[in-house]
Z-matrix of the N, CA and C atoms (Angstrom, degrees):
N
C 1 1.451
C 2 1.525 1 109.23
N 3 1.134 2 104.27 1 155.62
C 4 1.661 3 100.89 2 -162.66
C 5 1.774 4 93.91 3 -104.69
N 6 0.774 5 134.86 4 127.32
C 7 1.734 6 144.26 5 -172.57
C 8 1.940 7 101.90 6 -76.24
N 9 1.333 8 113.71 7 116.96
C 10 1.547 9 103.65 8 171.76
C 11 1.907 10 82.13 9 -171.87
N 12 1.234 11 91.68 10 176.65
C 13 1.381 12 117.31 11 179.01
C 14 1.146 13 117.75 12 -23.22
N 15 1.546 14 124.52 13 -34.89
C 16 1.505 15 123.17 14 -176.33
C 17 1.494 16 104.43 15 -105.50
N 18 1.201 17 132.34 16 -18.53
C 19 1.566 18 125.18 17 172.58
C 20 1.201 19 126.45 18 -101.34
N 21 1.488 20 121.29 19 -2.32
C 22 1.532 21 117.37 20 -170.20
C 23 1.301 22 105.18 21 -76.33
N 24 1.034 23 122.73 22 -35.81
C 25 1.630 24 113.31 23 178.35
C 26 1.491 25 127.95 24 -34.44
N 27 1.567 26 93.65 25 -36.20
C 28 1.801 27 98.05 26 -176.03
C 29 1.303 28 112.42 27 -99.55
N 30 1.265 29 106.09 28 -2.93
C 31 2.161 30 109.32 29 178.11
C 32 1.195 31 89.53 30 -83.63
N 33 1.768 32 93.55 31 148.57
C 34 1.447 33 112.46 32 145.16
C 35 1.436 34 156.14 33 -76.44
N 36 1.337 35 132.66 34 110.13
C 37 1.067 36 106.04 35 -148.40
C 38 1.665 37 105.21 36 -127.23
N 39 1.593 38 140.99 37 159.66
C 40 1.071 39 126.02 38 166.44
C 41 1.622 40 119.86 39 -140.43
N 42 1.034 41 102.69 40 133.61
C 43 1.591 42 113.69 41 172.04
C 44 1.454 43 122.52 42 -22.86
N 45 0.805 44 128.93 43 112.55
C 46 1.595 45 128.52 44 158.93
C 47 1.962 46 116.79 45 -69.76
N 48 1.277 47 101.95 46 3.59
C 49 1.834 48 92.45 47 171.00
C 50 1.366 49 108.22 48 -116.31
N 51 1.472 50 109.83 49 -40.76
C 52 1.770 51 103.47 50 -173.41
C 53 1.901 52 98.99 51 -125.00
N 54 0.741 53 109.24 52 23.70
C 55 1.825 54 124.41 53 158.33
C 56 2.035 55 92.08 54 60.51
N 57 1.067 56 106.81 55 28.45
C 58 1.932 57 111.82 56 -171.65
C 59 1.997 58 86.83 57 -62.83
N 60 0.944 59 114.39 58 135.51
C 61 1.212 60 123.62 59 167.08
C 62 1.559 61 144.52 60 -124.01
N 63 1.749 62 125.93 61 103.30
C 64 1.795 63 95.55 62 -146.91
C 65 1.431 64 90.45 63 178.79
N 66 1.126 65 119.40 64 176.72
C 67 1.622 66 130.12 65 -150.49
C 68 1.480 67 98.07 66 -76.71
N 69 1.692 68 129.79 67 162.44
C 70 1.278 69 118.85 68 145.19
C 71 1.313 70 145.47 69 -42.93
N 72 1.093 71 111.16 70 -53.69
C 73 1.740 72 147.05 71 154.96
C 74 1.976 73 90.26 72 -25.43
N 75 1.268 74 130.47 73 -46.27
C 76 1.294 75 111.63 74 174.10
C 77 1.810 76 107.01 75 -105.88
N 78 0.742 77 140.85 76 22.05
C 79 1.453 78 122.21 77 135.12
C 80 1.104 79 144.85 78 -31.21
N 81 1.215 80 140.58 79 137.67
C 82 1.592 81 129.30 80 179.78
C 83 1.853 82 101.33 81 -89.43
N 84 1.670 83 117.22 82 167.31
C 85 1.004 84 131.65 83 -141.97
C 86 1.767 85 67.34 84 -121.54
N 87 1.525 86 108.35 85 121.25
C 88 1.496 87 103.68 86 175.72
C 89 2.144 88 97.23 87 -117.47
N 90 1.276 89 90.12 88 -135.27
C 91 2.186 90 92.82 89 176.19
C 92 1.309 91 92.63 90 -29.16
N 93 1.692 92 113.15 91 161.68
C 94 1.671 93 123.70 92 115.25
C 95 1.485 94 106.95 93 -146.85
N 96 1.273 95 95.35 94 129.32
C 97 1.830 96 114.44 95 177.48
C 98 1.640 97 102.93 96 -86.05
N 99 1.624 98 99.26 97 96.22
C 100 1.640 99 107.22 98 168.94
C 101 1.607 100 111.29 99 -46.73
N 102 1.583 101 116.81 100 -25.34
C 103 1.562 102 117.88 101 -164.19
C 104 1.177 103 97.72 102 -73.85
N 105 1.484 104 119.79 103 -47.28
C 106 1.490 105 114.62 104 -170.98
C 107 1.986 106 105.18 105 -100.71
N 108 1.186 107 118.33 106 -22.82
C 109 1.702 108 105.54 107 -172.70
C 110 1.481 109 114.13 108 81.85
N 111 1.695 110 98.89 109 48.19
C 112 1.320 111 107.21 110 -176.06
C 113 1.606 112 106.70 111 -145.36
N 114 1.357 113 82.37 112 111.25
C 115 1.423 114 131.54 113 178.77
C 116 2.107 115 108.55 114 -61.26
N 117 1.148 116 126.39 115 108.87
C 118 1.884 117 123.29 116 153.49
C 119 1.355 118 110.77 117 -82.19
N 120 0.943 119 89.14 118 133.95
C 121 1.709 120 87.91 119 165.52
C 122 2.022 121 98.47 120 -126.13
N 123 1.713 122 100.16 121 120.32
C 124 1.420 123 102.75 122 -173.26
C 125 1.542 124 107.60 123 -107.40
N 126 1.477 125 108.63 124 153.77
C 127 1.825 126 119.30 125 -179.88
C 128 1.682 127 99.29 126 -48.89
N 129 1.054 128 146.67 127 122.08
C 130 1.359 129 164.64 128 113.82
C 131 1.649 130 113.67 129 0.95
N 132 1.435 131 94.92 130 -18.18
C 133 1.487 132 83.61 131 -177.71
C 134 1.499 133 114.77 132 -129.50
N 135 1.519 134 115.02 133 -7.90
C 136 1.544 135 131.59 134 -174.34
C 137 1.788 136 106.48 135 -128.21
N 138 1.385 137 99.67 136 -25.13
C 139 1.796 138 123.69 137 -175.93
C 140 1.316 139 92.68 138 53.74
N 141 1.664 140 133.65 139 61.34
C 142 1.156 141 127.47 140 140.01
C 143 1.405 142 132.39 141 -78.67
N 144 1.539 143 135.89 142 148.04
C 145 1.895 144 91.90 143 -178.84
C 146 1.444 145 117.47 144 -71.83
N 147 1.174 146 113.85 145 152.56
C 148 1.696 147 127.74 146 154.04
C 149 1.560 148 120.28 147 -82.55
N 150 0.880 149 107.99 148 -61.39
C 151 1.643 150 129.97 149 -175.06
C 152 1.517 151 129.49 150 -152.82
N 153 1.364 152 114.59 151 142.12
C 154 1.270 153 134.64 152 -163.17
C 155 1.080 154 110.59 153 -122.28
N 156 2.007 155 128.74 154 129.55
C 157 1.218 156 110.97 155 -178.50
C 158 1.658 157 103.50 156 -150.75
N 159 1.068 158 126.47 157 158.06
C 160 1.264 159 143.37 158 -167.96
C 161 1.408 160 118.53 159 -79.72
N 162 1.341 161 123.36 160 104.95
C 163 1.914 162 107.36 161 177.78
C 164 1.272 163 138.93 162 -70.46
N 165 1.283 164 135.94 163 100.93
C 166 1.332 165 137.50 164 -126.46
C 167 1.812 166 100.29 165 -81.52
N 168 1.700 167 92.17 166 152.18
C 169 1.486 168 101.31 167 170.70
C 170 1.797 169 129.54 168 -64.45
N 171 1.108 170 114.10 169 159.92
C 172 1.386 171 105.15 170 -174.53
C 173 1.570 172 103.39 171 -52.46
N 174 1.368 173 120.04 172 -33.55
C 175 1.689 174 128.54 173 -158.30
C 176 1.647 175 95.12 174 -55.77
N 177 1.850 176 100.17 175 -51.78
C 178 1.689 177 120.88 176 -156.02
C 179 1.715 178 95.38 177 -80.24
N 180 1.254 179 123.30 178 2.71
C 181 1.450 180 119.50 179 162.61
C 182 1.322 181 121.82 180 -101.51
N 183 1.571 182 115.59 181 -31.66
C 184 1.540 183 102.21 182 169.83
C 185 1.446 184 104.02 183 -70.35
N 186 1.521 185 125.21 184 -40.25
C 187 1.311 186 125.55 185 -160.35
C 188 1.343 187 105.88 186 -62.66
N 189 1.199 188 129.69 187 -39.44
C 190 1.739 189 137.38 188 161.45
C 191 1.319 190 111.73 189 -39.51
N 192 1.892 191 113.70 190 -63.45
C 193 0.941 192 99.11 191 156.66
C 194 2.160 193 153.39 192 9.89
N 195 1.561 194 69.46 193 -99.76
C 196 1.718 195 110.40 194 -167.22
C 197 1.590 196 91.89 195 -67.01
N 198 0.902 197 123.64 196 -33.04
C 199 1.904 198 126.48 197 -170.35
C 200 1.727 199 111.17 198 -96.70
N 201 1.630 200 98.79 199 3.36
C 202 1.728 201 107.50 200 -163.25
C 203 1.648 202 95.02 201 -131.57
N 204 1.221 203 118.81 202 31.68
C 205 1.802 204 105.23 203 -162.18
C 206 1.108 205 137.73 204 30.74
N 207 1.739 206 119.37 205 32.98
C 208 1.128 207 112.89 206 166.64
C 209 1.914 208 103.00 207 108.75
N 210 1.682 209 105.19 208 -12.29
C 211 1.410 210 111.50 209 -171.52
C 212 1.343 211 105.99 210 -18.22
N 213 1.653 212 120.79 211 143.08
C 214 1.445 213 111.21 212 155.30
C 215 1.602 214 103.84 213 -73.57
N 216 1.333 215 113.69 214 163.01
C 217 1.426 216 126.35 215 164.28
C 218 1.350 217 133.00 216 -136.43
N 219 1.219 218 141.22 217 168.69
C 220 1.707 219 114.23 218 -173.10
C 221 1.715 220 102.85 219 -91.37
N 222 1.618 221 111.52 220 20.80
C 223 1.559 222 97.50 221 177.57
C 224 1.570 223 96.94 222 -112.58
N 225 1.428 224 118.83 223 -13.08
C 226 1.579 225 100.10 224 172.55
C 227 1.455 226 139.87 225 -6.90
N 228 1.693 227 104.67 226 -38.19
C 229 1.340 228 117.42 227 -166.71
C 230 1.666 229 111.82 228 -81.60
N 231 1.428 230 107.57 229 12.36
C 232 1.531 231 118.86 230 -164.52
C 233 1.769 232 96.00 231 -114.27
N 234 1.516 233 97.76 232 -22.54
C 235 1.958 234 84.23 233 -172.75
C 236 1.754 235 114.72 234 -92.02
């Protein structure tokens, strides 16, 4: 699975400072640069970042979509 805006929630991921280890879906919501549409996602338990991800275009949400059966996603509210 390719890790981006619509799948990180369910990967696992773990800290490299305090070894916290655990789904995306519990990450804390750290920066986001409205200029660029970039999203931190920080450790929950040290708030270092983990991962950083990009908020997809309306195009890269139907196309998720149509290639995902219709997946719901939390950007639905954009198409």
């Amino acid at each position: 699975m390719k890790l981006n805006c619509f799948t990180y929630k369910k990967e696992t991921f773990t800290c490299k400072y305090c070894n916290w280890t655990g789904k995306g879906d519990e990450l804390s919501f750290g920066k986001f640069s409205e200029k660029f549409s970039l999203v931190d996602e920080n450790c929950p338990k040290c708030f270092e970042l983990i991962y950083s991800w990009i908020a997809p275009t309306r195009e890269e949400i139907k196309e998720w979509k149509v290639n995902n059966n219709n997946k719901p996603t939390d950007w639905d509210n954009l198409i």
